[in-house]
C-alpha positions as CSV (number, residue, x, y, z in Angstrom):
1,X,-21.7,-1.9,25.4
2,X,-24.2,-2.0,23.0
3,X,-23.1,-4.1,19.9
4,X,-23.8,-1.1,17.3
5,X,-21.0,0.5,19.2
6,X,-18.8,-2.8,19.3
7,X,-19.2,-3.1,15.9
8,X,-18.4,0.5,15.2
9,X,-15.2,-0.1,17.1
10,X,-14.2,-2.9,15.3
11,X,-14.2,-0.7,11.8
12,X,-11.3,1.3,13.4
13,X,-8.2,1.3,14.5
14,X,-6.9,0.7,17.6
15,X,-6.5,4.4,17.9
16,X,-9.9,5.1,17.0
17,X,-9.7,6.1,13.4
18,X,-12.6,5.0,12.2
19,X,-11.7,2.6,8.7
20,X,-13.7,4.1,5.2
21,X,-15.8,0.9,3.9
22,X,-14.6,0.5,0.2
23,X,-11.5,2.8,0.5
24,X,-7.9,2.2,1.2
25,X,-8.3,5.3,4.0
26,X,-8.9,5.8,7.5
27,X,-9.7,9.0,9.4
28,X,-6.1,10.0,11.4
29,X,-6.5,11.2,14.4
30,X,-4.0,13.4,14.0
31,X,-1.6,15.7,16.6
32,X,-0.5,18.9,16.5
33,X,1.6,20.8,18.6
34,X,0.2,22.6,22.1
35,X,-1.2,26.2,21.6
36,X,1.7,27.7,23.3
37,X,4.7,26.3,20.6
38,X,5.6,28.2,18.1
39,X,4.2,26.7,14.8
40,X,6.9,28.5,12.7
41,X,9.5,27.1,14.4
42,X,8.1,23.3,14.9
43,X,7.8,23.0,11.3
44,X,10.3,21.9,9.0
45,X,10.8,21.3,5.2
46,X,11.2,17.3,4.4
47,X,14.6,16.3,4.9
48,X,15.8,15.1,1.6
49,X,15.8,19.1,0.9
50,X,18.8,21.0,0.3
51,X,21.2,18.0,0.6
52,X,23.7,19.9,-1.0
53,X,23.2,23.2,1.3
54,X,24.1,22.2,4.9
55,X,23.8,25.9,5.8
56,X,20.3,26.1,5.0
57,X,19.7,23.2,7.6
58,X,22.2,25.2,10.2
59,X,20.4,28.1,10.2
60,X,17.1,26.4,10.5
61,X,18.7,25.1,13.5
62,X,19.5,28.4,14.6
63,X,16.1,29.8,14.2
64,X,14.2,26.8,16.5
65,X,17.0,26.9,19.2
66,X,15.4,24.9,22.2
67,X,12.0,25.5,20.8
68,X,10.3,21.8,20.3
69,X,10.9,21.5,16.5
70,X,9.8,18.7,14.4
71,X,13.1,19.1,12.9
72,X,14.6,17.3,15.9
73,X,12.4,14.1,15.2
74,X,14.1,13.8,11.6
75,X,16.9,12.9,10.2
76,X,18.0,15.5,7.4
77,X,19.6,13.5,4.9
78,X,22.6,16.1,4.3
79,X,23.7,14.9,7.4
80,X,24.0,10.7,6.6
81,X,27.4,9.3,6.7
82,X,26.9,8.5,3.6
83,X,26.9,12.5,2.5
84,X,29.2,13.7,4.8
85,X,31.9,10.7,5.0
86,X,31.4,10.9,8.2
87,X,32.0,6.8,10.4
88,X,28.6,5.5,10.2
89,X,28.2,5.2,14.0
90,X,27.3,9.0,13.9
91,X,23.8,7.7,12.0
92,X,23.5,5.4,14.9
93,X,23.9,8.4,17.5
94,X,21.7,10.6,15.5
95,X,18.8,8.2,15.5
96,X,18.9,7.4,18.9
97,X,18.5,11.2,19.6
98,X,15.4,11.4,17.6
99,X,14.0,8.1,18.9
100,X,14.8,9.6,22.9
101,X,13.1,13.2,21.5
102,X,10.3,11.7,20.6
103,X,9.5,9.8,23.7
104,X,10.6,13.2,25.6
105,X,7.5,14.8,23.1
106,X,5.0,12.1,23.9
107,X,5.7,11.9,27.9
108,X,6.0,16.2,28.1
109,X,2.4,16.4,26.3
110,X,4.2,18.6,23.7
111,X,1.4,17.2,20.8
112,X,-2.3,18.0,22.2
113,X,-4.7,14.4,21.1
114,X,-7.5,15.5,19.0
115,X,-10.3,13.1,17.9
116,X,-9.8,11.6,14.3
117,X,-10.6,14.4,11.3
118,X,-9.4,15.1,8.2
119,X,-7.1,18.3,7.8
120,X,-7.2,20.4,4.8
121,X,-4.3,22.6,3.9
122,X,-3.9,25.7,1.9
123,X,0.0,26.3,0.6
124,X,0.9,29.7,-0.3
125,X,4.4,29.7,-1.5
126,X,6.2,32.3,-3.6
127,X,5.9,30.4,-7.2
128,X,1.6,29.0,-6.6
129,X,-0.8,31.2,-4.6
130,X,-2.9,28.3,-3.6
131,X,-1.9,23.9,-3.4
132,X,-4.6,22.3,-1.8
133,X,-4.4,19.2,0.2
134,X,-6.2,16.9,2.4
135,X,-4.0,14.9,5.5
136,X,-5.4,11.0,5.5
137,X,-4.4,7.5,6.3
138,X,-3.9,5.3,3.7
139,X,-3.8,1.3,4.1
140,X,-0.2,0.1,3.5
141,X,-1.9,-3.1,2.6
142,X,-3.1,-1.7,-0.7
143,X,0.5,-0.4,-1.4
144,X,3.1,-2.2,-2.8
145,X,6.2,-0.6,-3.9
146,X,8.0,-2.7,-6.3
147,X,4.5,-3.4,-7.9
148,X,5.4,-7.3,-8.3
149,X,1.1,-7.3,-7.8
150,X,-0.5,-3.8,-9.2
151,X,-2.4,-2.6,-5.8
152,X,-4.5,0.4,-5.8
153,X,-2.2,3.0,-4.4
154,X,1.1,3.0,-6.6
155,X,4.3,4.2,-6.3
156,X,5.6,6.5,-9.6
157,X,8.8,6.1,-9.4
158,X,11.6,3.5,-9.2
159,X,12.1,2.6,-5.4
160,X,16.0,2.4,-4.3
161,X,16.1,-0.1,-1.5
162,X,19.4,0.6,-0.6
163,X,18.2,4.2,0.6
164,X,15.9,2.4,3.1
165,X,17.9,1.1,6.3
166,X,18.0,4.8,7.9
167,X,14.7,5.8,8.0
168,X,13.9,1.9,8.9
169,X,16.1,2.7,11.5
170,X,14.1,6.1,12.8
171,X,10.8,4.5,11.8
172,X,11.1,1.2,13.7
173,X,11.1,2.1,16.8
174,X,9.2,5.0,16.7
175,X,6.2,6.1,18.4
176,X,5.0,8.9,15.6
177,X,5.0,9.4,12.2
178,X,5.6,12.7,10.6
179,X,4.9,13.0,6.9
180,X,6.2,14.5,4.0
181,X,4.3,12.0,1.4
182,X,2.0,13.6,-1.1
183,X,-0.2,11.3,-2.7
184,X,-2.0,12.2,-6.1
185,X,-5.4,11.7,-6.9
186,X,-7.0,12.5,-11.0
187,X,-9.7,14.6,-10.4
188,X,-10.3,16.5,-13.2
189,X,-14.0,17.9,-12.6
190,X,-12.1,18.7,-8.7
191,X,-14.8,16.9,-6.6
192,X,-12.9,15.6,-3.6
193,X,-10.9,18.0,-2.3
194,X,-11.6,21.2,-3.2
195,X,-15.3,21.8,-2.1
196,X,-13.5,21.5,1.0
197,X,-12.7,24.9,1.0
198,X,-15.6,26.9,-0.7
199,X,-18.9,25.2,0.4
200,X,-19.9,25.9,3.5
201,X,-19.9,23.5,7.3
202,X,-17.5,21.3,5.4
203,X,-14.1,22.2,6.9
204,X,-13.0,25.1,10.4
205,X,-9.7,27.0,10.7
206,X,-7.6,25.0,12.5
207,X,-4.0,27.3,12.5
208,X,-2.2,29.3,10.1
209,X,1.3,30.7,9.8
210,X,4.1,31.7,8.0
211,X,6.9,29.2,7.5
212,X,10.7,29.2,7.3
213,X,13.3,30.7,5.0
214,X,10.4,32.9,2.7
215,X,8.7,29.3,2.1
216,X,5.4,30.8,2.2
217,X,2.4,29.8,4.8
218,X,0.3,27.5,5.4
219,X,-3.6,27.1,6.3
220,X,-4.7,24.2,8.4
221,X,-8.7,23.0,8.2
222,X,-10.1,20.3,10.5
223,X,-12.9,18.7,8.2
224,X,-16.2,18.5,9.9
225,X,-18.3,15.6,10.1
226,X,-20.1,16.9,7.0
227,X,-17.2,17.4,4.9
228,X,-16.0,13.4,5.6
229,X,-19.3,12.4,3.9
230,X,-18.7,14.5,1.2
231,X,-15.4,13.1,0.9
232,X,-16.6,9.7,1.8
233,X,-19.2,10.2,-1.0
234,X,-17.0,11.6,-4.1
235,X,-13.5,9.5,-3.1
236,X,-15.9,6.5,-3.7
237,X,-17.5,7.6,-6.9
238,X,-13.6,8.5,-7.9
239,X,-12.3,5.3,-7.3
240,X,-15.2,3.5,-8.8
241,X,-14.8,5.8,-12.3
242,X,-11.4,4.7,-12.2
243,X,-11.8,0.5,-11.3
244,X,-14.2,1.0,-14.7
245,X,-11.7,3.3,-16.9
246,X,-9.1,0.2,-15.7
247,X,-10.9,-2.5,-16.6
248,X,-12.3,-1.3,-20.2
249,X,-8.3,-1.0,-20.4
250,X,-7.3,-4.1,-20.0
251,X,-5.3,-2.7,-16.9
252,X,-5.0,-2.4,-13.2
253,X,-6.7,0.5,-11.4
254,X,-4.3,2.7,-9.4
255,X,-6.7,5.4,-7.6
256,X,-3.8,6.9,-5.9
257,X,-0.5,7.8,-6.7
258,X,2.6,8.7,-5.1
259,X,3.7,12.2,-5.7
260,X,6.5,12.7,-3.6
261,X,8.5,10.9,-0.5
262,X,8.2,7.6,-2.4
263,X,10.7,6.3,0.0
264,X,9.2,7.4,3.1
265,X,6.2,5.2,1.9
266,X,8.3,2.5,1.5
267,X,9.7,2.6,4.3
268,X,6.4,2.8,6.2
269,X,5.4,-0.2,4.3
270,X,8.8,-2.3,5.2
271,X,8.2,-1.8,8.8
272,X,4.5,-2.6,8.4
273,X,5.4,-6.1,7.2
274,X,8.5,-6.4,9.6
275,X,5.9,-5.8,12.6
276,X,3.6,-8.4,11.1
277,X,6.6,-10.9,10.8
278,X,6.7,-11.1,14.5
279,X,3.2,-12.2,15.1
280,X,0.6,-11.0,17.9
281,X,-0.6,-7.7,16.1
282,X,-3.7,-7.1,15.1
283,X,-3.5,-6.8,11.3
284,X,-7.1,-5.4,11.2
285,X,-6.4,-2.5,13.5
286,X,-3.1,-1.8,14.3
287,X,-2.3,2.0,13.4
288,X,1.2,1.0,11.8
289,X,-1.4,-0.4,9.0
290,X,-1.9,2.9,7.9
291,X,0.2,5.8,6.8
292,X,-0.8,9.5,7.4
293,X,0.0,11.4,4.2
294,X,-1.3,14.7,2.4
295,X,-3.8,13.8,-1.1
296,X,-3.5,16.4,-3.4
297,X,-5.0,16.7,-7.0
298,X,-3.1,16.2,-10.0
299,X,-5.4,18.8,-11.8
300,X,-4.8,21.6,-8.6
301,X,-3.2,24.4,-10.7
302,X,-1.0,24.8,-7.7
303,X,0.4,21.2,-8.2
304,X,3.2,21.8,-10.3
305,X,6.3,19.5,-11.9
306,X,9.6,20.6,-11.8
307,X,12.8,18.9,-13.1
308,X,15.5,17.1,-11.3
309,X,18.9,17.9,-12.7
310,X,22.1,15.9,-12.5
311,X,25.2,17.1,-12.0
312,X,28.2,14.5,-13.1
313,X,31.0,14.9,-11.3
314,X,34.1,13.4,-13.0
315,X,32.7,13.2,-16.2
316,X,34.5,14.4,-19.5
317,X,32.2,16.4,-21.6
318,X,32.9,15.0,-25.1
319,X,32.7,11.4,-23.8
320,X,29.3,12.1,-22.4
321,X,28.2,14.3,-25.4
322,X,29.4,11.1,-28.0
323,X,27.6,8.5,-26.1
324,X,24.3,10.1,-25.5
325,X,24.6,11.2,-29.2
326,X,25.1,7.7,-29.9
327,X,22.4,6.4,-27.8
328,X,19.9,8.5,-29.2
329,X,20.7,9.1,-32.5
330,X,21.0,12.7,-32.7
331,X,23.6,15.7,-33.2
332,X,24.2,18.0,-30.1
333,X,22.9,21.6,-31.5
334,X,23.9,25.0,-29.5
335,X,22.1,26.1,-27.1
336,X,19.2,28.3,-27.4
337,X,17.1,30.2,-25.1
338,X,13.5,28.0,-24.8
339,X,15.0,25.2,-25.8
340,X,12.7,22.6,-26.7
341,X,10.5,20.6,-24.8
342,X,11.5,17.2,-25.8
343,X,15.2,17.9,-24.8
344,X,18.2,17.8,-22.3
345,X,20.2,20.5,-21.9
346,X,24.3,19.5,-21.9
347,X,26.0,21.9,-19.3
348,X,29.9,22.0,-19.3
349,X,30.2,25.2,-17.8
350,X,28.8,28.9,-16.6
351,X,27.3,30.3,-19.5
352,X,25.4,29.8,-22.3
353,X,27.8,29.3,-24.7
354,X,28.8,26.3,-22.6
355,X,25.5,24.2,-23.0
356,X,24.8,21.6,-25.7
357,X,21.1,20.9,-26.6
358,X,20.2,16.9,-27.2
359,X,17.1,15.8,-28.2
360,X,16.5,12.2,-27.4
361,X,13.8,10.0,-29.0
362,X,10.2,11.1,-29.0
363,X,8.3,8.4,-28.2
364,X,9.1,8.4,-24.1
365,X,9.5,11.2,-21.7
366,X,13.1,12.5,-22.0
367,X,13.9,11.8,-18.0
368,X,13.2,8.2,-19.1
369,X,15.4,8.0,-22.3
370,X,18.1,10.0,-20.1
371,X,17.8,8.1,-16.7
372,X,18.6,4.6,-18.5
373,X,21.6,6.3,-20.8
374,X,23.0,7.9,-17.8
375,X,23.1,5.0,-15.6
376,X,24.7,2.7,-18.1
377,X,27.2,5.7,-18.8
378,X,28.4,5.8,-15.0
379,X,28.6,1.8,-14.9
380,X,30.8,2.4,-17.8
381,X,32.9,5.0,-15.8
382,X,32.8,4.4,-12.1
383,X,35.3,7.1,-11.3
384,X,32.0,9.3,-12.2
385,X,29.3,10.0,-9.4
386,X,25.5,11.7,-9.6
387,X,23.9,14.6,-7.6
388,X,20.1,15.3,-7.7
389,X,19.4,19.3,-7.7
390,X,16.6,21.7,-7.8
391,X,17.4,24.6,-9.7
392,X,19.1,25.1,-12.7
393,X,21.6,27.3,-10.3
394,X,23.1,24.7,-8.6
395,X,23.9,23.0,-11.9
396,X,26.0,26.1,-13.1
397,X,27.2,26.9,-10.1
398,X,28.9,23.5,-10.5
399,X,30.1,23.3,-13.6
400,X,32.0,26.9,-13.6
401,X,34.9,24.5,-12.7
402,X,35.3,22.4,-15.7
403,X,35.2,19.7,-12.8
404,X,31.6,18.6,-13.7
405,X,28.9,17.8,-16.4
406,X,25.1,18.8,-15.7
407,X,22.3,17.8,-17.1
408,X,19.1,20.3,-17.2
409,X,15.8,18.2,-17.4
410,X,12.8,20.0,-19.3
411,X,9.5,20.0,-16.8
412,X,7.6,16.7,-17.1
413,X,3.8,17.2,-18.8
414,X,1.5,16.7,-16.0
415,X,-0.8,15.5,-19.5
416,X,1.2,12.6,-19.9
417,X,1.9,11.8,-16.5
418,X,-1.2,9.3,-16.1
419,X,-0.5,8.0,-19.3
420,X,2.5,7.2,-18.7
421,X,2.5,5.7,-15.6
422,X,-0.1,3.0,-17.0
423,X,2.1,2.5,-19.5
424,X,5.1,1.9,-18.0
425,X,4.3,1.0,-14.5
426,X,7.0,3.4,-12.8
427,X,9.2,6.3,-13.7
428,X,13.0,6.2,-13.1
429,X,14.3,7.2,-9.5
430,X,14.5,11.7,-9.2
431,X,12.3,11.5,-12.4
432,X,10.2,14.6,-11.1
433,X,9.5,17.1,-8.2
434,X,6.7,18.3,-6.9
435,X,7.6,22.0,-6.7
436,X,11.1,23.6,-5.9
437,X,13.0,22.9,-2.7
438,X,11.6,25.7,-0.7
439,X,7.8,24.8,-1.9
440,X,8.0,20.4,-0.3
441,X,6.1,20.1,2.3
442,X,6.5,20.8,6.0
443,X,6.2,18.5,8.5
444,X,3.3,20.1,11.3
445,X,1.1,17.2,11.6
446,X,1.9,14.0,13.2
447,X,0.4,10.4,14.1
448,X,0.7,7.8,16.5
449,X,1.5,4.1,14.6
450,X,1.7,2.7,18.1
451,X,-1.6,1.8,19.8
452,X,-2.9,4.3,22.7
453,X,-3.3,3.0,25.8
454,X,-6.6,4.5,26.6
455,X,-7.7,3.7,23.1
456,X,-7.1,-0.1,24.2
457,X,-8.4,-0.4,27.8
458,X,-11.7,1.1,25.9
459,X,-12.0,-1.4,23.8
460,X,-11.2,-4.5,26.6
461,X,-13.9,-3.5,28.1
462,X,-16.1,-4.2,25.3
């Protein structure tokens, strides 16, 4: 082999995926299902989703039947022991049925191989006509996500290790991984991604369809050779406007952000090091290096931030009103429509008449005045446990019973977002979402993170 081409192989994986000089990236050689599957049916929203609504994860299961589904290679979290109170041994049952579906995928040729490209996506849902994205690899050696070391791609929020040992579990022993990480990028003159769709020979339909439970569609674009250079080109000049805006700062540069599925990243990263632990890989090339998730822009008018509200079940109103009161230094004051921005809502029961507005201090984000007041407040009373929800239905729905306390979360300023991060190096845990339930993203695409057999031999014979 000529040693242009040896050396070419040697700035890729062992998959392939050739490894971008000067970025944390590589180009995933991505698989999708065969022509004849039913896309609607093999996609599925991320399973943290609707962890409170097990009938919207039995009906899914109703609609893909004995279809393949990518449903059946996850573990939807409203279904953990540790949800249901179910013996923990189910967990163990459930992952081994994902682990022995996914090596009935893999041997039964149900993902077609493709060589490595970028995939752009369109999201249509019913709140955003148009989020854009773009599917890459990033290098889990650049990620760190309890930021002991600032690294160039950053988690955003707190990272609760406890919630790792299930996915570690699916992850492991895995053969493919099947993202629903969104990674941000601050692009405000929208050079990266974008042109992707609107100048033409960059990108070429790939699929389209419509996806489950009224969750809009999706639009799927294999980048061209043409359209990596340009991404190639203005990632680069990104990153490089960022390592200067850093260092003028007196800071660490962090080109890309987590967005959502913090923990999914983190858990890709924990089995990263695990495999490295037990020696003989190639740290260079292995695939596991590298995590296939979608970039998005944080100035994409599509990107949006909603709220995650907490419902406190167990909690006596007036105990939680007083000691947030106290905390902040403030007087509850009744509840008006538009109430500010700079607040939290108090619900203690179905109406309107039944919420309390509190206004914490001004100089941090509210869910970071309320996420360390709350916590302290439940290690105070341990007889009193939190939900996460989307929606400020769910909170009401909840609180009709007198049973519960919620607390409605105003949208976080996408303006600020940046600013704070560098500032305080990671929000609090359910700090924000990335859209309502029904908008997270599907997983369609997958990646293998073990090395290819024919990808392998190829290179031997170098």
């Amino acid at each position: 082999m000529l040693t242009s081409e040896v050396s070419a192989r040697r700035h890729q994986t062992l998959n392939g995926e050739p490894i971008l000089s000067g970025l944390p990236i590589c180009v995933p050689r991505i698989l999708l299902p065969r022509r004849d599957i039913d896309l609607s049916k093999w996609a599925c929203v991320a399973c943290d989703q609707f962890e409170s609504e097990p009938h919207y994860w039995e009906a899914m299961e109703d609609y893909v039947g004995d279809t393949p589904s990518s449903m059946k290679l996850i573990f939807p979290e409203v279904y953990l022991s540790s949800v249901t109170g179910a013996d923990p041994a189910e967990d163990d049952k459930r992952i081994m049925r994902i682990n022995d579906t996914m090596q009935d995928y893999v041997h039964n040729t149900v993902l077609d191989e493709r060589p490595p490209a970028f995939l752009a996506l369109d999201r249509k849902t019913e709140h955003v006509p148009s989020r854009k994205g773009l599917m890459i690899a990033i290098d889990l050696e650049q990620y760190n996500y309890n930021c002991s070391v600032p690294t160039l791609i950053r988690p955003t929020e707190k990272t609760i290790v406890a919630r790792l040992p299930p996915r570690i579990a699916i992850r492991q022993h895995a053969q493919l991984e099947l993202p629903h990480i969104i990674m941000v990028i601050d692009d405000p003159e929208k050079t990266v991604i974008e042109p992707l769709f609107t100048e033409a020979g960059l990108a070429e339909a790939e699929y389209q369809f419509e996806l489950f439970n009224a969750a809009g569609d999706v639009k799927g674009l294999r980048v061209t050779d043409a359209g990596t250079s340009h991404f190639v080109r203005n990632m680069t000049a990104l990153v490089s406007k960022e390592k200067a805006a850093a260092e003028k700062a007196g800071r660490d540069a962090a080109a890309i952000l987590i967005g959502d599925g913090n923990h999914s990243l983190a858990t890709a990263k924990s089995c990263w090091e695990a495999l490295k632990e037990h020696g003989n890989v190639d740290v260079e090339r292995h695939p596991a290096r590298y995590a296939l998730v979608e970039l998005q822009n944080l100035h994409d008018d599509g990107v949006v931030f909603e709220p995650i509200h907490r419902i406190l079940s167990g909690a006596q109103p007036q105990q939680l009103q007083e000691f947030l009161e106290s905390a902040w230094n403030c007087k509850g004051k009744p509840f008006v429509d538009h109430a500010p921005q700079h607040s939290v809502v108090l619900v203690v029961g179905s109406n309107s008449a039944d919420k309390v507005i509190l206004e914490p201090p001004a100089d941090k984000l509210p869910i970071v005045s309320m996420s360390a007041q709350v916590d302290a407040f439940v290690a105070a009373n341990p007889e009193v446990s939190i939900n996460y929800v989307h929606g400020e239905e769910p909170v009401m729905a909840a609180c009709a019973d007198s049973e519960s306390v919620g607390l409605l979360l105003p949208k976080l300023d996408k303006s600020r977002f940046l600013e704070t991060i560098h500032d305080i190096g990671t929000l609090p845990r359910k700090a924000f979402s990335m859209g309502e339930a029904n908008e997270k993203r599907f997983y369609v695409e997958a990646r293998s993170i073990v090395p290819l057999e024919s990808e392998v031999s190829a290179y031997s014979r170098m």
